[in-house]
Rosetta silent file (secondary structure, phi, psi, omega in degrees, C-alpha in Angstrom):
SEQUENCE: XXXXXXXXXXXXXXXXXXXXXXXXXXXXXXXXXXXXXXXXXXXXXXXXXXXXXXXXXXXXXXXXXXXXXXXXXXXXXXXXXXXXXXXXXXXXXXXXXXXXXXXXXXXXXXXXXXXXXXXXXXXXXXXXXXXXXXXXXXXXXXXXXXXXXXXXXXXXXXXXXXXXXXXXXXXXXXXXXXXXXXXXXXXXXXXXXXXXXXXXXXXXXXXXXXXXXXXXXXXXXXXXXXXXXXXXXXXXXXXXXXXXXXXXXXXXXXXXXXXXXXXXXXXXXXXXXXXXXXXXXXXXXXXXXXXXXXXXXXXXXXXXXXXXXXXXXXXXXXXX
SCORE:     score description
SCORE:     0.000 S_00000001
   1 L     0.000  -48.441  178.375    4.524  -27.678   -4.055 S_00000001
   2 H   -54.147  -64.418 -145.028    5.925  -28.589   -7.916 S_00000001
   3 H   -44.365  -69.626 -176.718    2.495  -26.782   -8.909 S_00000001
   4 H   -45.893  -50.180  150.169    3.643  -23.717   -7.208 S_00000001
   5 H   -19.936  -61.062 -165.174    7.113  -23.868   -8.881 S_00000001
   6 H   -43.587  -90.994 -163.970    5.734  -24.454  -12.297 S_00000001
   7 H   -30.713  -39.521 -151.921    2.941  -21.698  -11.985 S_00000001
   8 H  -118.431   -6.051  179.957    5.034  -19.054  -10.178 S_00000001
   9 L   109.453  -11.796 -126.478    8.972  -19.608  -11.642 S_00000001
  10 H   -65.599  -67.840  174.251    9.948  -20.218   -8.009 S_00000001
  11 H   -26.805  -70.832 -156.754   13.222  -22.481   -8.532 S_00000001
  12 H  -115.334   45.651  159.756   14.430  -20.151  -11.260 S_00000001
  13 H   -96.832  -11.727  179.874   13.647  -17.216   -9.706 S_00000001
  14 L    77.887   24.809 -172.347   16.170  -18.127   -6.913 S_00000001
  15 L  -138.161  165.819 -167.315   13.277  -18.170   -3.974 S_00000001
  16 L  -136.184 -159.760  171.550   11.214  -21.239   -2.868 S_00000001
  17 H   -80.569  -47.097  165.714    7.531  -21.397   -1.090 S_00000001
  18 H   -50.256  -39.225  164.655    8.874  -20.905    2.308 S_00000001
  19 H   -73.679  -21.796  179.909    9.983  -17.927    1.430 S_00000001
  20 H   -84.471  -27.491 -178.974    7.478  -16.841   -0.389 S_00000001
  21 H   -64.337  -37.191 -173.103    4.927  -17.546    2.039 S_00000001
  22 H   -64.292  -56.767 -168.475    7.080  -15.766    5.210 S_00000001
  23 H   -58.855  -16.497  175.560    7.447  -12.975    3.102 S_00000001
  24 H   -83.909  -29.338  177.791    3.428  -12.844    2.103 S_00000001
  25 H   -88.323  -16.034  173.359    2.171  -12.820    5.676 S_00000001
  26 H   -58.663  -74.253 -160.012    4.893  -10.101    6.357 S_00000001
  27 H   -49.064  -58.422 -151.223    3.766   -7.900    3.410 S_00000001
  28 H   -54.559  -67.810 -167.318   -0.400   -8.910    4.777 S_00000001
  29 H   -48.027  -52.401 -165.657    0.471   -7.671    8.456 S_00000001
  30 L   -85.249   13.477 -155.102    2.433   -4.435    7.361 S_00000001
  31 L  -123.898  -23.560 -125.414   -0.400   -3.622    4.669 S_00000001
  32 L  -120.902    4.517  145.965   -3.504   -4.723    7.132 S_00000001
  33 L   -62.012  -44.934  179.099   -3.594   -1.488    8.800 S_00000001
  34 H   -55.060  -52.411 -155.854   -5.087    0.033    5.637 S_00000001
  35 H  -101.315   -0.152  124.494   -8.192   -2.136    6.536 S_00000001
  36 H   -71.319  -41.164  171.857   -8.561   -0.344    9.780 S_00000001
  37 H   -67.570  -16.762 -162.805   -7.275    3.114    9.068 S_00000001
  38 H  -112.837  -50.910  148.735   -9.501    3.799    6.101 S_00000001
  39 H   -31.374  -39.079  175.811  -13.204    3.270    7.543 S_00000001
  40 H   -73.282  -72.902 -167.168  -12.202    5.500   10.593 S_00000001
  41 H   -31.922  -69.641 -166.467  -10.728    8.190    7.891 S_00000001
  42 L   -79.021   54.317  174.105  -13.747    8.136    5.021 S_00000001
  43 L  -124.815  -11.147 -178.050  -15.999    7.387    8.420 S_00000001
  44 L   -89.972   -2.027  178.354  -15.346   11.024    9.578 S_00000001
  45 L   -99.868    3.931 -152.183  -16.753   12.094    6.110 S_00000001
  46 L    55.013   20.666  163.942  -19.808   10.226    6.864 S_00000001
  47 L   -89.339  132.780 -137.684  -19.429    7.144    4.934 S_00000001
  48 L   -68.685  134.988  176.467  -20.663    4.093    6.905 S_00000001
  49 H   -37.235  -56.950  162.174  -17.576    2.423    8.183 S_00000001
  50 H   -40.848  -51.490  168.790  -18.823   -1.438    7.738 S_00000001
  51 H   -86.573   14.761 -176.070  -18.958   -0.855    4.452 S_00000001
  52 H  -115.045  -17.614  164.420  -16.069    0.821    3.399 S_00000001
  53 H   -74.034  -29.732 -164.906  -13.948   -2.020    5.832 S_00000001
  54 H   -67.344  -46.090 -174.323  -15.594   -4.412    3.344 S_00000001
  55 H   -54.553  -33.637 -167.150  -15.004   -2.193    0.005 S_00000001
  56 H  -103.371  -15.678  162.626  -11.592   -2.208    1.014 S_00000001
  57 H   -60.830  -11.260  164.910  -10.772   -5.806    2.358 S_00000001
  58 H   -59.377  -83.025  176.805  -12.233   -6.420   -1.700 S_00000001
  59 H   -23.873 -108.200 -145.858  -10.016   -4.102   -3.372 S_00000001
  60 H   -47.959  -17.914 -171.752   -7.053   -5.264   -1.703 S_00000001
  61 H   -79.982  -44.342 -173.670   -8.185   -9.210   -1.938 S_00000001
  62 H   -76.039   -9.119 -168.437   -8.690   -8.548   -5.983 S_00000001
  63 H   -98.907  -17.942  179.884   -6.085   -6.191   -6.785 S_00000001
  64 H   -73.291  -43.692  179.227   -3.435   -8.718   -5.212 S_00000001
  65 H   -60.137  -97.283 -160.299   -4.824  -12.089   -6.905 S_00000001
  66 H    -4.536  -79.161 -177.589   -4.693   -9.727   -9.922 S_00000001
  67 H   -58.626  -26.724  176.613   -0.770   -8.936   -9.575 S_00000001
  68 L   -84.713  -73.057  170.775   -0.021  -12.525   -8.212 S_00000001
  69 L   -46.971  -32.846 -176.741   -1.837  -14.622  -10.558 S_00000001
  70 L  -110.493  -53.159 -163.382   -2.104  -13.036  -13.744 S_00000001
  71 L   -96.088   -3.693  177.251    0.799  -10.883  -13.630 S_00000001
  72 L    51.783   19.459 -177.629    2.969  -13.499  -11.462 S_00000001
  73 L  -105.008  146.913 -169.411    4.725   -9.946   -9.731 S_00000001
  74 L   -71.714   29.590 -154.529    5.296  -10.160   -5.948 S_00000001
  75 L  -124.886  137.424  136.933    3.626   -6.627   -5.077 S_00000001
  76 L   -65.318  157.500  173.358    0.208   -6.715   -2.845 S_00000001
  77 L  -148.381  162.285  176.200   -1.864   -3.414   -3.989 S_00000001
  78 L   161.354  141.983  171.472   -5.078   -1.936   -1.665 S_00000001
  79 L    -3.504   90.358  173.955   -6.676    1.399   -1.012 S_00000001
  80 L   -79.331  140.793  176.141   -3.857    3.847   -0.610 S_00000001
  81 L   -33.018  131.073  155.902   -2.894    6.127    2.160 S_00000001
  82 L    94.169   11.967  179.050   -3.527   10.099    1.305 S_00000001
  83 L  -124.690   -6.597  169.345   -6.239    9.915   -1.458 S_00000001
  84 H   -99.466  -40.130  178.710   -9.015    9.025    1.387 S_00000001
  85 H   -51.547  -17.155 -157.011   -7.380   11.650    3.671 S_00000001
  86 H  -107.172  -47.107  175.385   -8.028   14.492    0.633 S_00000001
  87 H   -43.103  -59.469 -164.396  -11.645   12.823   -0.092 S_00000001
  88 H   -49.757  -59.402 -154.591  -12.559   12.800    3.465 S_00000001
  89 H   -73.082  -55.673 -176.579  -10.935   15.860    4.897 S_00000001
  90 H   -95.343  -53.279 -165.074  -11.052   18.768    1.924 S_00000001
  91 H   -66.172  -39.274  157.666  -13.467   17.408   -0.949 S_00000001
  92 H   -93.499  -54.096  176.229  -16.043   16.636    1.400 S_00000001
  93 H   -46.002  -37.677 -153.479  -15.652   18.444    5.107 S_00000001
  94 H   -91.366  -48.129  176.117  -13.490   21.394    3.609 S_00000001
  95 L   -91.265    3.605 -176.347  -15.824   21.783    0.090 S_00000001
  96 L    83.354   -7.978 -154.467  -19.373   21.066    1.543 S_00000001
  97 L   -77.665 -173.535  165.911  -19.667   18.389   -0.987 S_00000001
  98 L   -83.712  169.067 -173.971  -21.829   15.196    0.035 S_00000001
  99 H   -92.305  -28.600 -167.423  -19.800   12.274    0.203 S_00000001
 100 H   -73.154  -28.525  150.741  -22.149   10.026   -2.374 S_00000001
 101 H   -79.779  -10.526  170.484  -21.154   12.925   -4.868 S_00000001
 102 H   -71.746  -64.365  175.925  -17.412   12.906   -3.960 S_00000001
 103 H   -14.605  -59.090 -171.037  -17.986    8.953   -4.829 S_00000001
 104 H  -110.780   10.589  120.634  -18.681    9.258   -7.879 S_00000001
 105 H    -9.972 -105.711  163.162  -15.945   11.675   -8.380 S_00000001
 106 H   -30.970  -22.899  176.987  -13.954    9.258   -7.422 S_00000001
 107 H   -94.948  -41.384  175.893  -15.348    6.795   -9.895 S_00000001
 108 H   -76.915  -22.269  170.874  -15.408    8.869  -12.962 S_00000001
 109 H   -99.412  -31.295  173.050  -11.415    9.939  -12.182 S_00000001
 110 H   -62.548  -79.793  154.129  -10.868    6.132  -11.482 S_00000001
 111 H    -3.655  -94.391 -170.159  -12.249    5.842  -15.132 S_00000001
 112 H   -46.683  -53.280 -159.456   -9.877    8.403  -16.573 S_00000001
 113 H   -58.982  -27.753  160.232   -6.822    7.032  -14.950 S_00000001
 114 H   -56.054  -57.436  149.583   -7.342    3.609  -16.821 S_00000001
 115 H   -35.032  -60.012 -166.647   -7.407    5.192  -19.809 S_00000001
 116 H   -67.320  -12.905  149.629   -4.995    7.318  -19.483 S_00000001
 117 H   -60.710  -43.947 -168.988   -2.705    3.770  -18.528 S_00000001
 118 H   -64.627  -60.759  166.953   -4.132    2.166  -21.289 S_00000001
 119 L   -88.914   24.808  129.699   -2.657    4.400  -24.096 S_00000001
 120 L   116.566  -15.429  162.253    0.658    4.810  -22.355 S_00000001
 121 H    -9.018  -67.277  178.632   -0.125    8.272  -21.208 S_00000001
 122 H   -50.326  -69.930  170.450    0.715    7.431  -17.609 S_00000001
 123 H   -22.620  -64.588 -168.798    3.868    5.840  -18.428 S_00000001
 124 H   -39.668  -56.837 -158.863    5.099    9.292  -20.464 S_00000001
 125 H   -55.864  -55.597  160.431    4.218   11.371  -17.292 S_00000001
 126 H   -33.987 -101.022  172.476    5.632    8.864  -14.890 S_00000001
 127 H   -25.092  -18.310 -176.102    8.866    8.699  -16.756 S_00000001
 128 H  -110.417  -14.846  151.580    9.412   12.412  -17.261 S_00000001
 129 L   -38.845  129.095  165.790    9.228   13.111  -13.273 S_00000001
 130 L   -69.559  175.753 -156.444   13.052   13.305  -12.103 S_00000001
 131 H   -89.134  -21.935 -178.644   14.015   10.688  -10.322 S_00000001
 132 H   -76.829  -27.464  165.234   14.880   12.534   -7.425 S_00000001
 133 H   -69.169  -25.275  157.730   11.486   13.745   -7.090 S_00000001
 134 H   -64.212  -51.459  168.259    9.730   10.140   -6.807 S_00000001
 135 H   -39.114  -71.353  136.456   12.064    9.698   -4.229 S_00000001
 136 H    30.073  -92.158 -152.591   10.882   12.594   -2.810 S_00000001
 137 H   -77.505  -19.139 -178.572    7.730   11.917   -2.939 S_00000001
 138 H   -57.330  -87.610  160.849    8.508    8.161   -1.514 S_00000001
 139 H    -0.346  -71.184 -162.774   10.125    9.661    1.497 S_00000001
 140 H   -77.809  -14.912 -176.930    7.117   12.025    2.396 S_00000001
 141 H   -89.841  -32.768  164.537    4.316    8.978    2.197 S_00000001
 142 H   -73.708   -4.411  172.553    6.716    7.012    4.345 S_00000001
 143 H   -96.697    0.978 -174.195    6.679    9.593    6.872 S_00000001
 144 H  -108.399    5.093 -160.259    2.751   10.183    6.984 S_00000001
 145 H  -109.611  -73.115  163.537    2.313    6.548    7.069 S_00000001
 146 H    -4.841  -74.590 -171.780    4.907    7.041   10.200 S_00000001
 147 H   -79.601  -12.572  148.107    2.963    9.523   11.819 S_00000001
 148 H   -73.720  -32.908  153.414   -0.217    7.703   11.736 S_00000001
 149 H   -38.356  -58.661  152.311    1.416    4.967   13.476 S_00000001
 150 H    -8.070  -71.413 -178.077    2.465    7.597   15.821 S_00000001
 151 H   -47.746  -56.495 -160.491   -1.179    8.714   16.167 S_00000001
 152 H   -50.003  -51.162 -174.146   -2.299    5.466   16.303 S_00000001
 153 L  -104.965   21.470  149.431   -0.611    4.366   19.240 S_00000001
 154 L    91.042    6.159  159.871   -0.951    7.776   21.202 S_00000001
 155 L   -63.119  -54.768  179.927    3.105    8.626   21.217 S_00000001
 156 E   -99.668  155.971 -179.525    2.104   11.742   19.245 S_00000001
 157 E  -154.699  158.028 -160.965   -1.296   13.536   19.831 S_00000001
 158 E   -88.434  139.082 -176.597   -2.800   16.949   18.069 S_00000001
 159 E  -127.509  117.684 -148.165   -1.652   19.891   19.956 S_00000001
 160 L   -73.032  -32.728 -171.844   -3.324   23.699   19.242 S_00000001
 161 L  -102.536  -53.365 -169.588   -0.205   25.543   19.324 S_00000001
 162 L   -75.668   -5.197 -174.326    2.754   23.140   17.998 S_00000001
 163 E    70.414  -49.168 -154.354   -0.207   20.910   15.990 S_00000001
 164 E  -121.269   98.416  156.625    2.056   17.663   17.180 S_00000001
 165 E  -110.316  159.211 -179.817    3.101   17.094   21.012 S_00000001
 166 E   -64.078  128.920  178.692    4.318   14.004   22.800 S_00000001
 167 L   -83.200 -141.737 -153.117    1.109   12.008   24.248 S_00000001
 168 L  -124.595  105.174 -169.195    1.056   10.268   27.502 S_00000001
 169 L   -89.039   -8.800  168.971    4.129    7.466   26.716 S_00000001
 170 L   -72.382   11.115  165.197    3.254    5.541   30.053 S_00000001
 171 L   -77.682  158.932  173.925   -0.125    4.494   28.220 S_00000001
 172 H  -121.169   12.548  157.690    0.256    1.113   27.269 S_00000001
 173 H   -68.278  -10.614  169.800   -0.431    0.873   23.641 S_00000001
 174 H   -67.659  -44.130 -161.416    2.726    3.652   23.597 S_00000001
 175 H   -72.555  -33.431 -171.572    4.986    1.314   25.676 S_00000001
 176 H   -96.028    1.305  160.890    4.005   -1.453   23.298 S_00000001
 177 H   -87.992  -29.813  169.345    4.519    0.182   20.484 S_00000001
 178 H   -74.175  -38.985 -164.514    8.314    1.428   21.280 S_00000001
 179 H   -53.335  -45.478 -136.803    8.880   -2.085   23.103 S_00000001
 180 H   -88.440  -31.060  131.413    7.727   -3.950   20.058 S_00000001
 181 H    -8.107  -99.081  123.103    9.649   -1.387   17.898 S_00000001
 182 H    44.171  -67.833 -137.783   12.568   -2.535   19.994 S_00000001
 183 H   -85.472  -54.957 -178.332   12.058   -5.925   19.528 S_00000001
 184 H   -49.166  -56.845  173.773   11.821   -5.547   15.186 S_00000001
 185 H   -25.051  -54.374 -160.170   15.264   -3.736   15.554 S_00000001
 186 H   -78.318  -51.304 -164.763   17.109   -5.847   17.759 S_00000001
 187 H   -90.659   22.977  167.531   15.817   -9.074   15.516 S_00000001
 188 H   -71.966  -62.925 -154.899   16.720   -7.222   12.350 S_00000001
 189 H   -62.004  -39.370  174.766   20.000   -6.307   13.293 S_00000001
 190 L   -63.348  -12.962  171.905   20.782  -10.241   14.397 S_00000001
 191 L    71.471   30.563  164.633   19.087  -11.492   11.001 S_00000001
 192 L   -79.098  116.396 -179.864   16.791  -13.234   12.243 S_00000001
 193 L   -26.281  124.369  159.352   14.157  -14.604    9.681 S_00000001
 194 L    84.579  -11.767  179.479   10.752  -13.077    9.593 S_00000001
 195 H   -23.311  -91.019  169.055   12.136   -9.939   12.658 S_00000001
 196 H     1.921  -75.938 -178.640    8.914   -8.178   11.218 S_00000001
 197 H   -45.779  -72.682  177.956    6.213  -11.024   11.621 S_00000001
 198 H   -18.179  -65.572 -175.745    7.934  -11.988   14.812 S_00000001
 199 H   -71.228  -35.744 -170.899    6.906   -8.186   16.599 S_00000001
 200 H   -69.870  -32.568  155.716    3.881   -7.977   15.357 S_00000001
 201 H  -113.426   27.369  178.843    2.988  -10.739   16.670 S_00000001
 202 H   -99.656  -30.184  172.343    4.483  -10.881   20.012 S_00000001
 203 H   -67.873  -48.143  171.550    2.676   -7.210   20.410 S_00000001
 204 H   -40.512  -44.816 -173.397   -0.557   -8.496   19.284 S_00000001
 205 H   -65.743  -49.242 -158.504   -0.236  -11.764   21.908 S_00000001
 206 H   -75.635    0.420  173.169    0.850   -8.890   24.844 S_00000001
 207 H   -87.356  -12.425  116.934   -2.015   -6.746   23.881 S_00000001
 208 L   -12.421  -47.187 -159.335   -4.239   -9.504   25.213 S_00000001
 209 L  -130.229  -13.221  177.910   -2.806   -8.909   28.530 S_00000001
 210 L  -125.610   -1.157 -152.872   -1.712   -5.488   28.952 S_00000001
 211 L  -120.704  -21.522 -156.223   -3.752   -3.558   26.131 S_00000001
 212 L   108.129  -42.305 -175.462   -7.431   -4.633   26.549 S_00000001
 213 L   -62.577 -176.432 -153.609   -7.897   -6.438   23.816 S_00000001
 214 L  -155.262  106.622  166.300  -10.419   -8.844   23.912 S_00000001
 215 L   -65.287  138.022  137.918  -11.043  -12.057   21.543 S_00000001
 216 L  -150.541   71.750 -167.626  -13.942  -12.448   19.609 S_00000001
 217 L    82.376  171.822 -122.246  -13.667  -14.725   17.460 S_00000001
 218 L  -124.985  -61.416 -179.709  -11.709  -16.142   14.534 S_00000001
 219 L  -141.358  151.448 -147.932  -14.808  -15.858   11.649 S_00000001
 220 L  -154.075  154.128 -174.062  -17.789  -13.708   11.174 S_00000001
 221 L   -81.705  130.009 -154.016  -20.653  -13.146    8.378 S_00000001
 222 L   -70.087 -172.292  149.891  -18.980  -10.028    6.904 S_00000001
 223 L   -95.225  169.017 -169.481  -20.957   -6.566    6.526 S_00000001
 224 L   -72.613  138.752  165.788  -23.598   -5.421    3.603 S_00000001
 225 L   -61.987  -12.396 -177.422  -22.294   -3.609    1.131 S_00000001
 226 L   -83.095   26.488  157.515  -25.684   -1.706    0.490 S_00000001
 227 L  -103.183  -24.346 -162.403  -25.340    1.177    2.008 S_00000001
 228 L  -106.389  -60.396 -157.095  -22.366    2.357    0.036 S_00000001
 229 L   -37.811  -42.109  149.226  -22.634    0.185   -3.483 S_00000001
 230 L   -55.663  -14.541 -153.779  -25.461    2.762   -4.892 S_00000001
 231 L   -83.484   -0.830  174.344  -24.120    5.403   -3.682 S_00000001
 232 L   -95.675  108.154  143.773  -22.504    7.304   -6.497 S_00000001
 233 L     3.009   94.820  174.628  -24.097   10.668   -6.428 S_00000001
 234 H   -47.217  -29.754 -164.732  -25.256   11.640  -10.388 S_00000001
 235 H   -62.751  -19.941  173.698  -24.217   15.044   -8.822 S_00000001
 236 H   -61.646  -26.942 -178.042  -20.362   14.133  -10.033 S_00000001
 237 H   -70.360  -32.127  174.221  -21.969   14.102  -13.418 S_00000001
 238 L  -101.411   26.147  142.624  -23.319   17.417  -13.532 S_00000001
 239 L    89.342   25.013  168.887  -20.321   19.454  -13.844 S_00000001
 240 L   -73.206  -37.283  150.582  -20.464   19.944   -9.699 S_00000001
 241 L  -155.974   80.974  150.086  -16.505   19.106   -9.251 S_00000001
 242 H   -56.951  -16.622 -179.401  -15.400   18.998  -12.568 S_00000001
 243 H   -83.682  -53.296  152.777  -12.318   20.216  -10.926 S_00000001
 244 H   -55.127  -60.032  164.292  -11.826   17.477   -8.793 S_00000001
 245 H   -56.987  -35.564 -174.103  -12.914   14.620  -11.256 S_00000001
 246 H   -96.531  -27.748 -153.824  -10.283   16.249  -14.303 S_00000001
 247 H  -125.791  -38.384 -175.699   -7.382   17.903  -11.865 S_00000001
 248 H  -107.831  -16.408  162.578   -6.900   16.955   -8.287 S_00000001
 249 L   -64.631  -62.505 -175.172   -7.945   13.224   -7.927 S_00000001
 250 H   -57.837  -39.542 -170.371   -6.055   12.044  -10.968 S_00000001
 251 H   -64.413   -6.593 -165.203   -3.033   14.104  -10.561 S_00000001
 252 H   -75.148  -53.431 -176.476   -3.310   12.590   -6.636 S_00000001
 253 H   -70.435  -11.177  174.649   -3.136    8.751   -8.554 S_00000001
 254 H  -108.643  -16.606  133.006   -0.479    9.528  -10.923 S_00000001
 255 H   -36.064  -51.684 -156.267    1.898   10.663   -7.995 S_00000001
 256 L   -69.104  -68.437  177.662    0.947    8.363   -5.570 S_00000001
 257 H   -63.867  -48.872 -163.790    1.202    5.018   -7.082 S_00000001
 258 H   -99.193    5.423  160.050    4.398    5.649   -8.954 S_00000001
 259 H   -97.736  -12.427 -139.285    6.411    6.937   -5.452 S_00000001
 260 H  -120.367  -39.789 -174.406    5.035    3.894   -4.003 S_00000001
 261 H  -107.889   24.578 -171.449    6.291    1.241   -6.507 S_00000001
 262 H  -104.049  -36.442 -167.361    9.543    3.590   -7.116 S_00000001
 263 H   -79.743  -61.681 -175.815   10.219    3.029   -3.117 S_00000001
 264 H   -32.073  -60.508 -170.095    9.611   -1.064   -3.824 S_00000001
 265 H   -63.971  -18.260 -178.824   11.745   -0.925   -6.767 S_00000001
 266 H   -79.470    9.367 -154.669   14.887    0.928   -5.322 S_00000001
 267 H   -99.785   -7.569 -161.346   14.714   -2.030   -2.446 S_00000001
 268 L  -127.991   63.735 -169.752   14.854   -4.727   -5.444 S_00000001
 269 L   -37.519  139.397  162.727   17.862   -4.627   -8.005 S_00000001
 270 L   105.402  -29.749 -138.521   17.054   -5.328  -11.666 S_00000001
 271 L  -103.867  -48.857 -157.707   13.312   -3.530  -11.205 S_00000001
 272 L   -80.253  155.548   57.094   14.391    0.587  -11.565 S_00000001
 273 E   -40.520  123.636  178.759   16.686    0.634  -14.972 S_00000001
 274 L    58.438    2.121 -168.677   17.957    4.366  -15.016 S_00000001
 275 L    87.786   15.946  178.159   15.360    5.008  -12.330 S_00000001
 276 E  -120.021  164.366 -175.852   12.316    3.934  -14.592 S_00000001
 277 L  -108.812   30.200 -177.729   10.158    0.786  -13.548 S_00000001
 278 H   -58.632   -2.605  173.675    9.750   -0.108  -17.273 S_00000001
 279 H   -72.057   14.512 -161.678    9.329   -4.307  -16.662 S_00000001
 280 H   -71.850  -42.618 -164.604    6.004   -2.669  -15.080 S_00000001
 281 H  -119.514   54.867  177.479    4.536   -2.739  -18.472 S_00000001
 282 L  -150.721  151.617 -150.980    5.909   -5.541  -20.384 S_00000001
 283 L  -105.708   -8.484  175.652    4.696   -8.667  -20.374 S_00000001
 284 L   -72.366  -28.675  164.631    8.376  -10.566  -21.518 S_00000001
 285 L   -99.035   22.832  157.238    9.661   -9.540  -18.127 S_00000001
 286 H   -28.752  -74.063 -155.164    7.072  -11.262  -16.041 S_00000001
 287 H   -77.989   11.658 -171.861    8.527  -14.491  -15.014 S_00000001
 288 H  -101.833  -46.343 -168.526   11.885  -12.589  -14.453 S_00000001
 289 H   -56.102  -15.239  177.717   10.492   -9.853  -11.993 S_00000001
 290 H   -45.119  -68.070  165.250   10.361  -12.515   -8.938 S_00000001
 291 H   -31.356  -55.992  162.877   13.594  -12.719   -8.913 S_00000001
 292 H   -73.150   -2.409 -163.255   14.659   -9.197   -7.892 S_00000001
 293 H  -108.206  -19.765 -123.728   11.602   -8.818   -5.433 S_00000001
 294 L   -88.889  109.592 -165.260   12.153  -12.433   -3.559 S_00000001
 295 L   -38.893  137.453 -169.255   11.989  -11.777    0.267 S_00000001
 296 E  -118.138 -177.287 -150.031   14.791  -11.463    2.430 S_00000001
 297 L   -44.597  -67.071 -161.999   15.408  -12.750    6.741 S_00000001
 298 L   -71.425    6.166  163.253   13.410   -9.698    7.969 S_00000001
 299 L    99.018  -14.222 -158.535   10.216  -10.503    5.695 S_00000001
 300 E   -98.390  140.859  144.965   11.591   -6.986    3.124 S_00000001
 301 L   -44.504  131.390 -172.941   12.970   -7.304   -0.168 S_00000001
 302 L   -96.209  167.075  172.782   16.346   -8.122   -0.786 S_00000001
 303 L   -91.199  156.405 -173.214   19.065   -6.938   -3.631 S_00000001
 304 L  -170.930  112.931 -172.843   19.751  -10.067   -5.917 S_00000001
 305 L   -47.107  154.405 -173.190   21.839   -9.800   -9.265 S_00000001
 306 L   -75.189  148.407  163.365   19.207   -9.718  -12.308 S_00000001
 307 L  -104.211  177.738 -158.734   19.304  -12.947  -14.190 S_00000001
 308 H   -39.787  -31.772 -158.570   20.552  -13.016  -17.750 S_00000001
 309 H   -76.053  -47.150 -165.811   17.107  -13.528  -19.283 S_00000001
 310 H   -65.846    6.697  172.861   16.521  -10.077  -17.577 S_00000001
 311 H   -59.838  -38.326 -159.281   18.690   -7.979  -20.805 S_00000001
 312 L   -80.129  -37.714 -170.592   15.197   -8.054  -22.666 S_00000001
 313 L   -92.758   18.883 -173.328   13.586   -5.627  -20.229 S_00000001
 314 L   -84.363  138.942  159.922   16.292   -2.981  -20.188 S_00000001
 315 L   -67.770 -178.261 -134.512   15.525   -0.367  -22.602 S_00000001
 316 L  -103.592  108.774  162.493   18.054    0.206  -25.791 S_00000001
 317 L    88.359   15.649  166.168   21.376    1.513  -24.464 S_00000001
 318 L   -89.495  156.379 -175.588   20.971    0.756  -20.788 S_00000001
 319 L   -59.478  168.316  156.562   23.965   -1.050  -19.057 S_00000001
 320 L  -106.176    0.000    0.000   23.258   -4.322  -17.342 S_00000001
């Protein structure tokens, strides 16, 4: 336990291991959809599912270590919602393209966007959106993120003339999705530690017994990566959606990502100054950002005064 102090700040960050841990299986449960939802999504494009659950249980293992270890900030990262919906659904179904040339697309715009982090581009652009418009933009990911949830557990279903009708709520993944709803609410509003963990896994145990589900087992050899890992298409290369690779992928990642840690940060005092996330990119307000992120009773981020040491990451004329 002292290791974990040392290494992560914990003591004078005002948070301890317990907390940090409740609050880490919290984020992994509300994030661990993402490693179902995205193999059915790019699996309707025709890329094979096993190996795109694999690509992305990667991603999400390395981009987290990344942000934990090295960068000591409390944020998980993995494959985000609405940039596989635009691959799957318009660049390949909607444009004809193949998917192994939308890959490498995707790889070659992945490319640019580092750069374009790297020499502070991103930042400028990022910074000159108003503030009300990340919000915005916050707002609308948390509702489509909603409405797959919706989807998911058959309260809403696709309808020809309204698109969206009520589904059959006497199914009983719907009842166990309002009950367990319900159940997050109720141990919210009483402040009970962990209300989050807590439904999710009291739905999970009754979905055993009412839902179907079925154990089978605990650990498994995962699947090969070799269907997809070769797979980027030269055809991205050959000026086939140059349109895609310079204009609609990137501009999809420099939206995306910055309503996404703009929603984190208004939940975490000390991280927005003025409505910019600048401790994002400075490395003097590392061991400081814990401290505004450090999980509160329901498993979420809490508000927590900045500490003093936190002065250095305001830019030049903001208040403290």
């Amino acid at each position: 336990m002292s290791f974990l102090n040392n290494y992560f700040k914990l003591r004078e960050s005002g948070t301890d291991v317990r907390t940090e841990v409740l609050a880490g299986l919290t984020t992994f449960l509300t994030m661990a959809y993402i490693i179902f939802v995205n193999p059915s999504i790019l699996g309707d494009a025709g890329v094979p599912k096993d190996a795109v659950f694999v690509a992305t249980c990667l991603a999400a293992a390395i981009g987290s270590m990344m942000m934990g270890l090295y960068a000591n900030y409390p944020i998980a990262t993995a494959p985000g919602m609405g940039l596989n919906a635009y691959f799957a659904y318009t660049v390949v179904l909607g444009m004809g393209i193949p998917w192994q040339t939308a890959l490498g697309a995707v790889f070659i715009s992945g490319c640019l966007f580092i750069l374009v982090s790297v020499f502070g581009l991103r930042a400028m652009i990022v910074n000159g959106i108003p503030h009300s418009l990340r919000t915005a933009i916050t707002a609308g990911i948390g509702l489509f993120l909603g409405l797959i949830a919706l989807k998911g557990a058959g309260i809403v279903v696709a309808n020809p003339a309204t698109m969206v009708t009520a589904g059959d709520l006497h199914a009983a993944p719907a009842i166990m999705a309002i009950l367990g709803f319900l159940l997050i609410v109720t141990l919210d509003r009483l402040r009970v530690r962990g209300a989050i963990l807590i439904g999710m896994l009291a739905v999970t145990a009754a979905s055993f017994f009412f839902g179907g589900n079925t154990f089978k087992g605990i650990v498994s050899a995962p699947p090969s990566l070799a269907p997809t890992l070769p797979s980027l298409s030269q055809g991205a290369y050959r000026g086939r959606i140059l349109n895609v690779v310079f204009g609609i992928l990137p501009e999809l990642k420099l939206f995306d990502a910055p309503a996404t840690h703009d929603g984190r940060g208004q939940g975490a005092a000390g991280l927005l100054v003025e409505g910019k996330m600048d401790a994002l990119n400075r490395r003097d307000c590392w061991p400081n950002k814990r401290r505004h992120l450090v999980a509160g009773r329901d498993g979420h981020v809490e508000h927590q005064a900045p500490s003093s040491k936190s002065a250095a990451c305001r830019p030049a004329g903001a208040r403290p």
